[in-house]
VONU-336867 format. One line per 8 residues: number of its first residue (from 1); for each residue x, y, z of C-alpha. Coordinates in pm, whole numbers. Example, Ala and Ser with C-alpha at 12.3 -4.5 7.8 and 13.67 -1.06 7.14 Angstrom:
2
1	1230:-450:780; 1367:-106:714
This chain:
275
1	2550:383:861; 2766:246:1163; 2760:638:1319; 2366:579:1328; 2343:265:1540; 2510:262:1848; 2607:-42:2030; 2660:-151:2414
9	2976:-400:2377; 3216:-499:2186; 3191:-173:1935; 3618:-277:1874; 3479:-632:1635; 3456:-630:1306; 3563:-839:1031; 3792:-818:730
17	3571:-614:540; 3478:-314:819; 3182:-488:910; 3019:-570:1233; 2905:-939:1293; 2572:-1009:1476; 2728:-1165:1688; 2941:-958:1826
25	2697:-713:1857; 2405:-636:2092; 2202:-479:1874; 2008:-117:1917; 1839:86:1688; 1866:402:1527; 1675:738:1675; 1412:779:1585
33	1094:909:1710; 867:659:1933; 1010:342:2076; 1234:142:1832; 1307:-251:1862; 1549:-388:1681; 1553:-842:1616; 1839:-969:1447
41	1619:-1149:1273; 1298:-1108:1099; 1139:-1438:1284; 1281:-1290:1630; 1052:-939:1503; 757:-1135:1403; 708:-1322:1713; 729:-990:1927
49	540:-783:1711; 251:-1081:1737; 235:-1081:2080; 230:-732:2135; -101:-781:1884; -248:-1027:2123; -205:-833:2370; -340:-507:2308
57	-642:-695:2193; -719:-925:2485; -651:-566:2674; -896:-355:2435; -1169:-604:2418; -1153:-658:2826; -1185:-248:2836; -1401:-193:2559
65	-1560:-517:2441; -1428:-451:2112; -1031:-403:1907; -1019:-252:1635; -722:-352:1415; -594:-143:1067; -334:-402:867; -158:-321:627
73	-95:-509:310; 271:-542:68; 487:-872:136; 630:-720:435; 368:-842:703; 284:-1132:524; 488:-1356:773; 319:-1159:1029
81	-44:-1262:939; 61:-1627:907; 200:-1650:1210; -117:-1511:1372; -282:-1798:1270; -56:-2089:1287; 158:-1977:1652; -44:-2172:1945
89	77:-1838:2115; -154:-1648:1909; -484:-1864:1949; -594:-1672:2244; -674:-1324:1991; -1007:-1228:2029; -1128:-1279:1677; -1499:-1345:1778
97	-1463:-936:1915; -1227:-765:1670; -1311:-531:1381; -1069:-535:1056; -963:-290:877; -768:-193:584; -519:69:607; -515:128:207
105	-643:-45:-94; -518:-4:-454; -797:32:-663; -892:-278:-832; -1142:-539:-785; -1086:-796:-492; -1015:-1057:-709; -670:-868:-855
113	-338:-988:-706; -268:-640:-610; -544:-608:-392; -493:-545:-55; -750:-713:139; -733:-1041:-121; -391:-1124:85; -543:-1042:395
121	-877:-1263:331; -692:-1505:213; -431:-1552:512; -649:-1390:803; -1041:-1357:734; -1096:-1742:582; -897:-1888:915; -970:-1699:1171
129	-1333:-1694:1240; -1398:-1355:1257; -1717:-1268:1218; -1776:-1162:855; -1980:-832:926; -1627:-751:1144; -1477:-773:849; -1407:-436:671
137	-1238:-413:341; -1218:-75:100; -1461:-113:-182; -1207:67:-391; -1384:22:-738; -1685:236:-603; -1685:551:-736; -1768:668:-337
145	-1527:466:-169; -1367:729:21; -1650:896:137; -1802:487:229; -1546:379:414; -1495:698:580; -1894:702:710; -1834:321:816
153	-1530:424:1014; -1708:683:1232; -2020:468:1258; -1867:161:1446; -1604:396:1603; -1836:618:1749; -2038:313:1955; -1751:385:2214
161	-1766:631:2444; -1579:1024:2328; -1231:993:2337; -1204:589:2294; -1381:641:1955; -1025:561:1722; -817:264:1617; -661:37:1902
169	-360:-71:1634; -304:48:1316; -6:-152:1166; 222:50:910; 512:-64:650; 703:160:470; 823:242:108; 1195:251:7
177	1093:622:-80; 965:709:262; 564:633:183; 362:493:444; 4:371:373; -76:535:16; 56:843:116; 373:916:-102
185	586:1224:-121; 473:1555:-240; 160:1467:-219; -115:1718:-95; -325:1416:54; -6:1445:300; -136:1751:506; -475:1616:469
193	-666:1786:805; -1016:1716:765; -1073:1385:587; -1006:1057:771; -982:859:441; -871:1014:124; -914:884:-281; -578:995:-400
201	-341:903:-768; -41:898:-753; 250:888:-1000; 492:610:-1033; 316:349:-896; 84:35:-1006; -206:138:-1046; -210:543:-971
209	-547:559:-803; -536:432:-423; -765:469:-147; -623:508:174; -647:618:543; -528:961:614; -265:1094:908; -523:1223:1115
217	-709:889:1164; -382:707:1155; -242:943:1444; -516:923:1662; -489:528:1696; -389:372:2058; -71:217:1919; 108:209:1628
225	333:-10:1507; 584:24:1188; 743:-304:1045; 971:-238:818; 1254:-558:721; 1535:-599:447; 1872:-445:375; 1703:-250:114
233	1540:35:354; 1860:20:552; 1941:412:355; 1563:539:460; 1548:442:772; 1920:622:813; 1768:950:596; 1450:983:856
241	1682:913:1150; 1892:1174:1036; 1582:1424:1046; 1700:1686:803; 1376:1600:606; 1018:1700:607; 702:1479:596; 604:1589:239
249	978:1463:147; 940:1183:370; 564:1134:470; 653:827:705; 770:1143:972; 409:1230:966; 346:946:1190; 325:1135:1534
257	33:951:1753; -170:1224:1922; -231:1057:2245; -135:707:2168; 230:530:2125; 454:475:1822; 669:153:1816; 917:103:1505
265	960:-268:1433; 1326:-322:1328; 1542:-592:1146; 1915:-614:1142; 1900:-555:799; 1695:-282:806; 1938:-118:1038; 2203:-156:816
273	2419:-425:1029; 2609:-700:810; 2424:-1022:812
C-alpha cells in the first residue's frame, strides 16, 4: 500500500512498526482517474467536500436558475448532510432553487430504516426548506418505478436548454466490493446504454431488488464527486488504482464523466496511511 501513495517530504519517517505517521507526512493520494483529494481526516474532507457543494450551486442556480443535486445514501455521507445544515458556512445553499434527487433506493417503503431517502428527509428535506415539489425521492415499491422516475428525470431536466439538460452534482460512495450506486459487479445493468434509471436484483445484498440511476445519467452530470472514508476500503481503492480490473469486476471504474469533472474524496484511512 505505501508503493501506491507517494509523498512530498519526509518519505525516510516511520515508526517502530513500518508505518508512516500523519504527521510526518504530507499527504497525496493514489492515481486514480479524475482529481483526487486526500484530508487526514474525515472532518478536514467533509468541510471541503461541503463547500465545493455550495459552490457549484450558488454557480448553477446564478447560470441556470436551478441545481440539481443526486445524494447518495449509506452512513458514509451522513456527516456530510449534517453538516450542510448545521455549518453557518453552508447557509448560503440555494435550497429555495435546488432539485433533489436520489441516486438509488432499496426497495422498501419510506418508512423502512433501509430506505434511502428516509435518512435523507430526515437530515436534509425537514431542515432545509426546500420546496417539497423539489423534492424527488424513488417510489421504489411501485411496480413502475424505474420507468417513473426515469420520465420525471427528463421532464424537469429538459426545461434547460440542449446540452445543460443533466445533473449539476451527483454525489457517489462506494462498496468495499467496488459497487457504486446499486450497480454491483457482474451485473448486466453495468453496461446499461439506453436506460437512465434501471430496476435491478442483485445477489448478496439486503434486500435484492434496488432501483437505481444508471452510468449514462451518472456520467453525463457537471461534477462528480466520490466520498469514500475508513481503513476498510483502503485494499479497493489500492485494486482500482492499480487498474488491472474492468468495470464489470469493479463497476466504480465506470465512472468516466462525459463532459463534466470527477473528484475522488479521500481519507487517510481510506488511503491506507497509519492513523
Amino acid at each position: 500500500m505505501e508503493q501506491m501513495i507517494q509523498t512530498r517530504s519526509n518519505a525516510d519517517k516511520s515508526d517502530d512498526s513500518g508505518s508512516y505517521s500523519l504527521e510526518d507526512l504530507d499527504l497525496e493520494g493514489p492515481s486514480l482517474p479524475g482529481e483526487v483529494i486526500v484530508k487526514k481526516s474525515v472532518e478536514n474532507l467533509i468541510d471541503l467536500l461541503a463547500a465545493e457543494i455550495v459552490v457549484q450551486a450558488t454557480l448553477c442556480v446564478r447560470r441556470f436558475g436551478t441545481f440539481h443535486l443526486a445524494l447518495s445514501g449509506g452512513s458514509t455521507p451522513l456527516p456530510l448532510y449534517e453538516r450542510l445544515m448545521y455549518d453557518p458556512n453552508c447557509r448560503s445553499l440555494p435550497w429555495a432553487h435546488t432539485h433533489l434527487w436520489i441516486v438509488d433506493e432499496r426497495c422498501v417503503p419510506f418508512d423502512d430504516e433501509r430506505s434511502n431517502f428516509q435518512m435523507i428527509n430526515e437530515t436534509i428535506v425537514i431542515h432545509s426548506g426546500i420546496p417539497p415539489e423539489q423534492v424527488h425521492p424513488i417510489a421504489a415499491m411501485s411496480q413502475n418505478a424505474e420507468v417513473e422516475y426515469e420520465a420525471l428525470l427528463r421532464e424537469l431536466l429538459a426545461q434547460r436548454e440542449a446540452g445543460e439538460d443533466r445533473l449539476d452534482f451527483v454525489l457517489l460512495g462506494m462498496g468495499s466490493d467496488g459497487h457504486t450506486a446499486s450497480l454491483f459487479p457482474s451485473h448486466e445493468a453495468i453496461n446499461e446504454r439506453v436506460k437512465i434509471v434501471r430496476a435491478i436484483e442483485a445477489d448478496n445484498v439486503d434486500p435484492p431488488q434496488r432501483i437505481t440511476m444508471t452510468l449514462p445519467l451518472i456520467n453525463s452530470a457537471r461534477e462528480i464527486a466520490i466520498l469514500v472514508t475508513g481503513e476498510a476500503k483502503a485494499p479497493m481503492i489500492e485494486r482500482i488504482a492499480s487498474g488491472h480490473e474492468s468495470m464489470d469486476e469493479l463497476p466504480i471504474k465506470g465512472v468516466i464523466p462525459t463532459n463534466g469533472s470527477l473528484k475522488w474524496y479521500l481519507d487517510a484511512g481510506a488511503c491506507g496511511y497509519a492513523q
